[in-house]
C-alpha atoms as a printed R data frame, in Angstrom:
    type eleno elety resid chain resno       x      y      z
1   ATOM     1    CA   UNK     A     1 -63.936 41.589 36.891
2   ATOM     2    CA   UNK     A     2 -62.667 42.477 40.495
3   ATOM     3    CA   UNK     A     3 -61.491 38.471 40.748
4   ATOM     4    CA   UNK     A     4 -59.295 38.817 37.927
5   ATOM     5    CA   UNK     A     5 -57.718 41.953 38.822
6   ATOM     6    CA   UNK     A     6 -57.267 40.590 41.762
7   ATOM     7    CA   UNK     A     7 -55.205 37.470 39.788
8   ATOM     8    CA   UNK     A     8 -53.012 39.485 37.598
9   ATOM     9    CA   UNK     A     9 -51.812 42.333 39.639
10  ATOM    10    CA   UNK     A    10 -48.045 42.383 39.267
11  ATOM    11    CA   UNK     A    11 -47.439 38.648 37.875
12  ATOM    12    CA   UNK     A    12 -46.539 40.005 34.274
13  ATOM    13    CA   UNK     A    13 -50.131 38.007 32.978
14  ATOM    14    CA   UNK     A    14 -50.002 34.764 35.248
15  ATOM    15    CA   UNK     A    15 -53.291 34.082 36.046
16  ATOM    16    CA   UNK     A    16 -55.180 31.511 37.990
17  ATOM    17    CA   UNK     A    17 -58.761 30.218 37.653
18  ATOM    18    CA   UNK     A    18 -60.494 26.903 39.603
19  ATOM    19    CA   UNK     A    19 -63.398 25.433 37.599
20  ATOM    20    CA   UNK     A    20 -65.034 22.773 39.561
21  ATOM    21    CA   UNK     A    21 -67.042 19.925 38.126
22  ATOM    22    CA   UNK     A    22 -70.237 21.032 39.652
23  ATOM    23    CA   UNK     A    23 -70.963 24.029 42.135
24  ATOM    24    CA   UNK     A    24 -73.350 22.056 44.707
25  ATOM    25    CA   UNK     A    25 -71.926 18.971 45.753
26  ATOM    26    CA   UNK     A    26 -73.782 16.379 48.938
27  ATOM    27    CA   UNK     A    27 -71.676 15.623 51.390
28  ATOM    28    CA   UNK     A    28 -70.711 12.385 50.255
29  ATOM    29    CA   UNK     A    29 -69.278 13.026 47.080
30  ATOM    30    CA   UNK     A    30 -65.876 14.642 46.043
31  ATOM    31    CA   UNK     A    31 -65.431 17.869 45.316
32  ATOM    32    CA   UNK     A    32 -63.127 17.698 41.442
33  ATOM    33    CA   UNK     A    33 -62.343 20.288 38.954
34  ATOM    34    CA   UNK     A    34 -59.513 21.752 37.332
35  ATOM    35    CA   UNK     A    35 -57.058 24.693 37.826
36  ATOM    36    CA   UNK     A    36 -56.576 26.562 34.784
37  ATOM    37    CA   UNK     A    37 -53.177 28.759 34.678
38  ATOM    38    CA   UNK     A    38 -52.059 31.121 32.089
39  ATOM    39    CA   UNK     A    39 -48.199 30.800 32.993
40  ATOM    40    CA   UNK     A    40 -45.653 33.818 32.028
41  ATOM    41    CA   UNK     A    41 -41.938 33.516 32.595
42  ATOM    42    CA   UNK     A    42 -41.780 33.097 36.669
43  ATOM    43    CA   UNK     A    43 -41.619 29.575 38.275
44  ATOM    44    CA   UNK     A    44 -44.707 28.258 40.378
45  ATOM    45    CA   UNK     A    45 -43.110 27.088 43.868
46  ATOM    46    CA   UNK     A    46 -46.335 25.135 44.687
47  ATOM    47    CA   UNK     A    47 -50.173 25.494 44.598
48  ATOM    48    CA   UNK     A    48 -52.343 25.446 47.812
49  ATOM    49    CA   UNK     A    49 -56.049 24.624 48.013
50  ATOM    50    CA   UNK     A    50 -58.039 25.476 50.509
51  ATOM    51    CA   UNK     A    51 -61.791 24.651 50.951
52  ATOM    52    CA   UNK     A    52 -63.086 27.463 53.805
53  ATOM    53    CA   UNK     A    53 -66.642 27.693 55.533
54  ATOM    54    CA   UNK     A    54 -67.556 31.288 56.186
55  ATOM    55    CA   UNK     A    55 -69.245 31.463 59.299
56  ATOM    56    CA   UNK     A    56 -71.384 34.356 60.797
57  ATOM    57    CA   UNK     A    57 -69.548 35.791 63.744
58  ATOM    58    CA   UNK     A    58 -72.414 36.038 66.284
59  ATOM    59    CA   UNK     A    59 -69.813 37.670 68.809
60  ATOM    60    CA   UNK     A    60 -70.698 41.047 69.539
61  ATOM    61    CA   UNK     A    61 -67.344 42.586 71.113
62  ATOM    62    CA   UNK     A    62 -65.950 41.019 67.612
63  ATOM    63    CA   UNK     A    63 -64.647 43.832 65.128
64  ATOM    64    CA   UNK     A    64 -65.466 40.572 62.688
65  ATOM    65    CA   UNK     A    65 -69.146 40.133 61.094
66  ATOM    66    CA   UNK     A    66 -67.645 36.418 59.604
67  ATOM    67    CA   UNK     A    67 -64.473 34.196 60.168
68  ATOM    68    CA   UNK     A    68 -63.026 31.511 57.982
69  ATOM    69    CA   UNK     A    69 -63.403 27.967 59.269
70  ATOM    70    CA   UNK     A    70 -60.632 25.858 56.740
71  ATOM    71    CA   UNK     A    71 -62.015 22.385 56.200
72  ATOM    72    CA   UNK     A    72 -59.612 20.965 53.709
73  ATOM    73    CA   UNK     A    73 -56.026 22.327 52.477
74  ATOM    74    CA   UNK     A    74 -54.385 20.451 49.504
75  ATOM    75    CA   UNK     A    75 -50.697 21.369 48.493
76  ATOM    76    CA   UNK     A    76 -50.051 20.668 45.038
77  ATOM    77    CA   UNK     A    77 -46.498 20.384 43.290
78  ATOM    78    CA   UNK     A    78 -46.495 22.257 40.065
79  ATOM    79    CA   UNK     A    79 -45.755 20.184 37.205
80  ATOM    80    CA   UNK     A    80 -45.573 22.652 34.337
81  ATOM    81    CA   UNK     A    81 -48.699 21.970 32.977
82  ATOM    82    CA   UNK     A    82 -51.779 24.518 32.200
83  ATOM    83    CA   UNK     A    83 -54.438 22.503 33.810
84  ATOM    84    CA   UNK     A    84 -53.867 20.932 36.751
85  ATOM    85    CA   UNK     A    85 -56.913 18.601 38.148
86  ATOM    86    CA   UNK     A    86 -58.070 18.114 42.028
87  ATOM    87    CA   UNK     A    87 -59.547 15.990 43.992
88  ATOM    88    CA   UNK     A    88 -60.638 15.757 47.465
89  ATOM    89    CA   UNK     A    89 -63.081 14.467 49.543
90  ATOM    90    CA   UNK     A    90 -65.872 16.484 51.593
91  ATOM    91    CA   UNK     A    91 -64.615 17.040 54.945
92  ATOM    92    CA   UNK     A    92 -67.068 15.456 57.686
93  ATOM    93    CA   UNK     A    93 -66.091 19.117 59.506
94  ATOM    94    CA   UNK     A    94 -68.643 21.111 58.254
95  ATOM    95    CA   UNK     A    95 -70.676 23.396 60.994
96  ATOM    96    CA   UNK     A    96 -73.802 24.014 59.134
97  ATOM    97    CA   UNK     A    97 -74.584 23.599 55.081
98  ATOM    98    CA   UNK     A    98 -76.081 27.245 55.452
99  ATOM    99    CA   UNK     A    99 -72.781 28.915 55.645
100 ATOM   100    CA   UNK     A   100 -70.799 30.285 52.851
101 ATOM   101    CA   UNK     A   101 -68.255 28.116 51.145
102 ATOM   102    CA   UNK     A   102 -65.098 29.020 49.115
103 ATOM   103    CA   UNK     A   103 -62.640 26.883 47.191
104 ATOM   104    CA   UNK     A   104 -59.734 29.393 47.323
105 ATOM   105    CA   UNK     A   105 -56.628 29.068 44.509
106 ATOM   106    CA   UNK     A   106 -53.116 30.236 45.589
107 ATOM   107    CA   UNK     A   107 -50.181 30.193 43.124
108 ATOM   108    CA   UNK     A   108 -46.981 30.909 45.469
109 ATOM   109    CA   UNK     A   109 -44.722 32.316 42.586
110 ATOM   110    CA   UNK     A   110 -41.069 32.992 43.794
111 ATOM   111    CA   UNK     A   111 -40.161 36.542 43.129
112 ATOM   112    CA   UNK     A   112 -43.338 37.630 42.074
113 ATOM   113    CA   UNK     A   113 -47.178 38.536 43.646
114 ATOM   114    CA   UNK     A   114 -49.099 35.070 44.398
115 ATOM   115    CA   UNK     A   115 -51.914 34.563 41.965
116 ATOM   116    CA   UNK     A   116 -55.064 34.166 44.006
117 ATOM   117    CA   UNK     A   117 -58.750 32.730 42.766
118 ATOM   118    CA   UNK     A   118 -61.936 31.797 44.845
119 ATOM   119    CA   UNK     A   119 -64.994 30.807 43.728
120 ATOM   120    CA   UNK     A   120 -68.685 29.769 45.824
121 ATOM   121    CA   UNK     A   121 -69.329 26.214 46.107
122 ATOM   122    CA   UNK     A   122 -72.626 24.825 47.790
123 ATOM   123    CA   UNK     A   123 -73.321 21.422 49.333
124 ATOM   124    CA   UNK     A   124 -76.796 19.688 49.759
């Protein structure tokens, strides 16, 4: 509930929302899905991508308990359409499979609050 909130505040119902083909992917394979957007009246300057590892901060002077690695960033033009697919491959830049990944979804919307989605993805 939080994640949508999160999506709608102040973009007069523009939404955002990644579904991915699978959630666990091996490290050989391509990580696909779709972006789903519920579009209102504002124009979509582009959409970013951005695959992150979350890795446990084991520095203790850091204010930080995790930091965000970013493995992959994909800029996608908007195109007017309501689902927009992806595909990328796994980045060979991964520190450890037991960290925390994150696909995150960022509509830049001129003149209006970016819509914003992220969703947990695993690899094996």
């Amino acid at each position: 509930m939080f994640k949508h909130l999160l999506s709608s505040i102040g973009i007069d119902g523009m939404t955002v929302d990644t579904l991915v083909n699978n959630n666990r992917f091996d490290t050989n394979e391509r990580v696909e899905g779709v972006i789903h957007i519920r579009r209102d009246r504002h124009h979509i300057d582009h959409i970013e991508l951005t695959l992150v590892e979350r890795i446990f901060n084991d520095d203790d002077t850091s204010d930080f308990a995790t930091y965000d690695h970013i493995l992959e960033k994909v800029s996608i033009v908007d195109d007017g359409q309501n689902n927009v697919p992806f595909s990328f491959p796994v980045p060979t830049t991964i520190k450890s499979l037991n960290n925390q990944f994150f696909i995150i979804t960022q509509l830049y919307i001129d003149g209006a609050v970016d819509a914003y989605d992220e969703d947990e993805i695993y690899f094996i």
